[in-house]
N, C-alpha and C positions, 0 to 999 in steps of 0.2 A: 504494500500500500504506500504511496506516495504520502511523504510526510509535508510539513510546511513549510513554504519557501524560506530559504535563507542567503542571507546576502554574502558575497565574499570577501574574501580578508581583505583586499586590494581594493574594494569599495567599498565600504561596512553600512552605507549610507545608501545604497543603489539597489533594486531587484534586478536579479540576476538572471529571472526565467525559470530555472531550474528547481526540480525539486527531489528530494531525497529517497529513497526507496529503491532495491533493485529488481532484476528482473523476474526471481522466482517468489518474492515477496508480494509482486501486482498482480504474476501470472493466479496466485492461491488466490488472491479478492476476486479477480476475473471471473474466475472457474467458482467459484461460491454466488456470485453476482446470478450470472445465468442458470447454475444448473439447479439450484435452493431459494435464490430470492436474497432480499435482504434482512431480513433479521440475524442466520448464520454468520452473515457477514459483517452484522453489529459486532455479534458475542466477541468474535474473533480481533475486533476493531479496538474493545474494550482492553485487550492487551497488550495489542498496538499502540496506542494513544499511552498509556503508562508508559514506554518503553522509550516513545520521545520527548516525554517532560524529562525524563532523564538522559537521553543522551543529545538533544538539540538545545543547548543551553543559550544560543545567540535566538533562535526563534521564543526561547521562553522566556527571557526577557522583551524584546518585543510584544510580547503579549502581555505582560506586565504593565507595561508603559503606555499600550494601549486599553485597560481594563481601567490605570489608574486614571486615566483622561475621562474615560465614564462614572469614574466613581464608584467602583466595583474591588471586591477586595479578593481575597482567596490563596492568593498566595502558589502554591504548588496544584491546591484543589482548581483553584481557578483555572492554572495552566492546562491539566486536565481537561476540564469540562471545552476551554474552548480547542483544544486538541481532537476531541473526540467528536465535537460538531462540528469542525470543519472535515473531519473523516469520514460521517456520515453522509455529507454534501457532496463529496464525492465519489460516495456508492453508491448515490440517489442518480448521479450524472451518468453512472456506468450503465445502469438498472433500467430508466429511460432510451438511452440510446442504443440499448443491448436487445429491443425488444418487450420490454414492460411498460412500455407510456401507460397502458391500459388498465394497472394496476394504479396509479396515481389519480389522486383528486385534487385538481385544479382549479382552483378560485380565479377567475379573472376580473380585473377590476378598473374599466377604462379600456378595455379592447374597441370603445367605440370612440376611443383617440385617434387609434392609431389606423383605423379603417377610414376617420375623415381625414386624415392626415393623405392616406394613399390614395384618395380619389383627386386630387391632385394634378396628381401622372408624375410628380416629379420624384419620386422614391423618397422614402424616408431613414432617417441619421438615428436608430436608436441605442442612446448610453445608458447603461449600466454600471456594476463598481462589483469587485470581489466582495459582495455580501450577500449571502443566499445563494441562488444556483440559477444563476446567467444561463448559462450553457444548457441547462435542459430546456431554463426559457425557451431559449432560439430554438430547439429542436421543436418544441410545440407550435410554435408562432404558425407552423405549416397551417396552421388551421383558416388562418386568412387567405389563403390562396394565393399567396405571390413569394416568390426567388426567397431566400433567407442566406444571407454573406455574413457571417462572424466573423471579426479582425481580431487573430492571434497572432500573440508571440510565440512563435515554437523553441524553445530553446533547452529541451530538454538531452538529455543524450542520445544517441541514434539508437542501442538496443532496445530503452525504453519507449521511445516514440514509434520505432515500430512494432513494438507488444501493442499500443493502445489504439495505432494506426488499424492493425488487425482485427481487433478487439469492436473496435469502435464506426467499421466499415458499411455499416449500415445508416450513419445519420443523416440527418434528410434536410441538414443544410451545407452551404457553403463554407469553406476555410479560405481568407487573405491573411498569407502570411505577412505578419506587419516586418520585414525583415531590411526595412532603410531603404530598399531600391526604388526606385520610378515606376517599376513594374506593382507596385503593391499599393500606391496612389492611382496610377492612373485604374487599375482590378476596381479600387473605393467607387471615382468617379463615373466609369463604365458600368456599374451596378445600379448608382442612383438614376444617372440618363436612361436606363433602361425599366425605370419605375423599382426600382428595387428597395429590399430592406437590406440596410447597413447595418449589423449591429457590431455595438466595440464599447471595450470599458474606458473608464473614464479616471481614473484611478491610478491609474500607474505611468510612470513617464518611459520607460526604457522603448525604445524605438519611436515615441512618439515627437521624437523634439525632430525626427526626420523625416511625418508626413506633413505635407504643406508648407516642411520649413519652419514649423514654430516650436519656438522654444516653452520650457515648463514653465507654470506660472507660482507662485506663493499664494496659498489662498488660507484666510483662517478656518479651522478645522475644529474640534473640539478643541478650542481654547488656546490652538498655537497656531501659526503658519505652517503649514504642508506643500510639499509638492504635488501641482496637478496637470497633467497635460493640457494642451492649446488645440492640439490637432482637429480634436472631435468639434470644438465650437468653429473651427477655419472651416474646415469639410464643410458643414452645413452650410455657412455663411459664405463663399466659394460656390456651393451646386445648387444652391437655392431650395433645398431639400429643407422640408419641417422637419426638428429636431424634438423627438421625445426622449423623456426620463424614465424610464422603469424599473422594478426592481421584482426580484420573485422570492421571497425569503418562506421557510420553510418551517410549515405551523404541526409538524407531526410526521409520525411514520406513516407516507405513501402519499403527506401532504404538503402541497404548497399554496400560496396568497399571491399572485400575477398584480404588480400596479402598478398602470400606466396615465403618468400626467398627459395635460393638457399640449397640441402642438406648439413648439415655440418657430419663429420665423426670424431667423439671425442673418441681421444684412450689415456689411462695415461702411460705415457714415464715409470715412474719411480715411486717408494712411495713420493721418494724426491721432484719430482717435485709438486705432485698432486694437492697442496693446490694454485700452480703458475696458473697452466694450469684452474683449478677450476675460481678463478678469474680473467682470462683473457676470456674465455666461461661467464661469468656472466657481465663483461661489455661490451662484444661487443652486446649483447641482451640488455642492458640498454640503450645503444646508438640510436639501433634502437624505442626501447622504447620511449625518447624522443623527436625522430624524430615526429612519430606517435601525439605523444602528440601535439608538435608545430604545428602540421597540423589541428588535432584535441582534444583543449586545455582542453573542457565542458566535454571530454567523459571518462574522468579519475573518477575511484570509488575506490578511495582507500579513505576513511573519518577518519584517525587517524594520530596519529604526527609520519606520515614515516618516517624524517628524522631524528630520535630521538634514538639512538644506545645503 
C-alpha cells in the first residue's frame, strides 16, 4: 500500500510526487481490492497505517503541523487516524476504478453547476485539492456524458506505476501528464476547445509553475501563507472555460458527499492586474478548501511541510 507522500532531503519544502510502498506490498491491497472488496483491505490497512506513524517520521510531522493548524491534538493517535484515512481513500480509489463504482453511494450536490457550466460548449476547468477522493470523483463524472481529462503528476517509480497502470486499466477517464512540456498545455487547451472537462488539483505546485508559465502564489491558508498554484486560474482565464470548485470527501464505508460550486468566469483585466486577480482566484478556493477540511479534518493528503515557502 502506498504510504504518504514525503518530500526529499534536497527539498524538504517541495512534493516530490512520489510515494512510498513497494511492489508486493500494493500488488497484496490490489488482489484484496478486487477479489474480497474492501473491508479485508481495511483490516489489513489497520496494520499498515501503525507501521508508518513509525517508520515515516518526516510525513508524521507534517501531519502534526497540519492537525495543529486545525486545532486538533493527538499526538501519535492523531498521526494514526489521519494515516489510516488517507489509506482508506485510496482503497476506495482502487475499488471504484477496479470495477465496484456500483457498490458506492454517491451524494451529489451541485451536479446542476456543472451541466450549466457545459452547455456553454466551451469545456469546463474543474479544481479540486488532495482532500477526499478526486480521482474516483473524475471517474464518476462519466455520468454527465462528456470527455473526462485529469491533470496528473506521475512521478512515481516505473515498477510501481506500472502495477497501478495494470491495475487501474479500466478507468473511464482521461490522464494529462502535467510533466512541464508544451505537449501537456497544449492536451489542457485541446480538451477544453473541444467542450471538455478538465479536471486538476489545485493544491500543489510541482509542475505547475510550468503550465501557462505561472508561477506559485502565497495564499493565507489556515492561519499562514501557503503555497498554491496559478496555473489552474490562467487555464480558465486563457480558454474562457467556466471554472468550478468541487470536492468529494468521504462520509462512510462505500460512501461519499460530490460538491460542486457555482461556475466562476475568470477573464484578466489587464497585464497589470494579472498577478492581483491571480491571487485573489487562489484564495477564494483556499477558503473553501479549509472549509472542506474543518468539516473533514482526516481527509487531507498533503504529507510534507506545506507551509514552508
Amino acid at each position: 500500500m502506498t504510504s504518504p507522500h514525503a518530500p526529499t532531503a534536497a527539498a524538504p519544502a517541495r512534493w516530490t510526487g512520489r510515494t512510498r510502498g513497494g511492489i508486493v506490498g500494493n500488488s497484496i491491497f490490489l488482489a484484496l481490492v478486487r477479489l474480497f472488496g474492501l473491508r479485508p483491505a481495511y483490516a489489513l490497512l489497520a496494520f499498515v497505517a501503525a507501521y508508518y506513524v513509525l517508520s515515516a517520521p518526516a510525513a508524521r510531522r507534517a501531519s502534526a503541523d497540519y492537525r495543529r493548524r486545525l486545532g486538533l491534538r493527538g499526538g501519535l493517535w492523531g498521526a494514526y487516524r489521519h494515516f489510516f484515512s488517507f489509506g482508506q481513500i485510496l482503497l476506495d480509489r482502487v475499488a471504484i476504478i477496479a470495477g465496484r463504482a456500483d457498490a458506492f453511494r454517491i451524494e451529489f450536490d451541485g451536479e446542476a453547476h456543472i451541466r450549466s457550466a457545459l452547455q456553454e460548449g466551451k469545456g469546463v476547468v474543474i479544481i479540486s485539492a488532495h482532500c477526499g477522493n478526486w480521482e474516483a470523483a473524475g471517474h464518476l463524472l462519466q455520468r454527465l456524458g462528456v470527455p473526462v481529462n485529469v491533470v496528473a503528476y506521475r512521478g512515481e517509480a516505473a515498477h510501481v506505476r506500472r502495477l497501478f497502470d495494470r491495475a487501474l486499466r479500466d478507468r473511464r477517464f482521461a490522464l494529462i501528464e502535467a510533466d512541464g512540456s508544451p505537449d501537456a498545455a497544449l492536451a489542457i487547451m485541446a480538451a477544453l476547445a473541444r467542450g471538455e472537462i478538465v479536471a486538476m488539483h489545485a493544491d500543489r505546485t510541482l509542475g505547475d509553475e510550468r503550465i501557462a508559465g505561472n508561477p506559485p502564489l502565497a495564499v493565507p491558508f489556515l492561519g499562514a501563507p501557503a503555497r498554491f498554484p496559478s496555473g489552474p486560474y490562467a487555464v480558465a482565464a486563457l480558454s474562457g472555460s467556466p471554472l468550478v470548485h468541487a470536492f468529494a470527501l468521504r462520509e462512510g464505508t462505500y460512501r461519499y458527499h460530490f460538491r460542486a460550486y457555482p461556475p466562476e468566469h475568470l477573464r484578466f483585466a489587464d497585464r497589470a492586474s494579472r498577478g492581483q486577480l491571480l491571487q485573489q482566484w487562489a484564495g477564494r478556493f483556499a477558503e473553501r478548501l479549509e472549509a472542506a477540511l474543518r468539516q473533514c479534518p482526516y481527509q487531507w493528503g498533503n504529507f510534507y511541510p506545506f507551509w514552508v515557502l
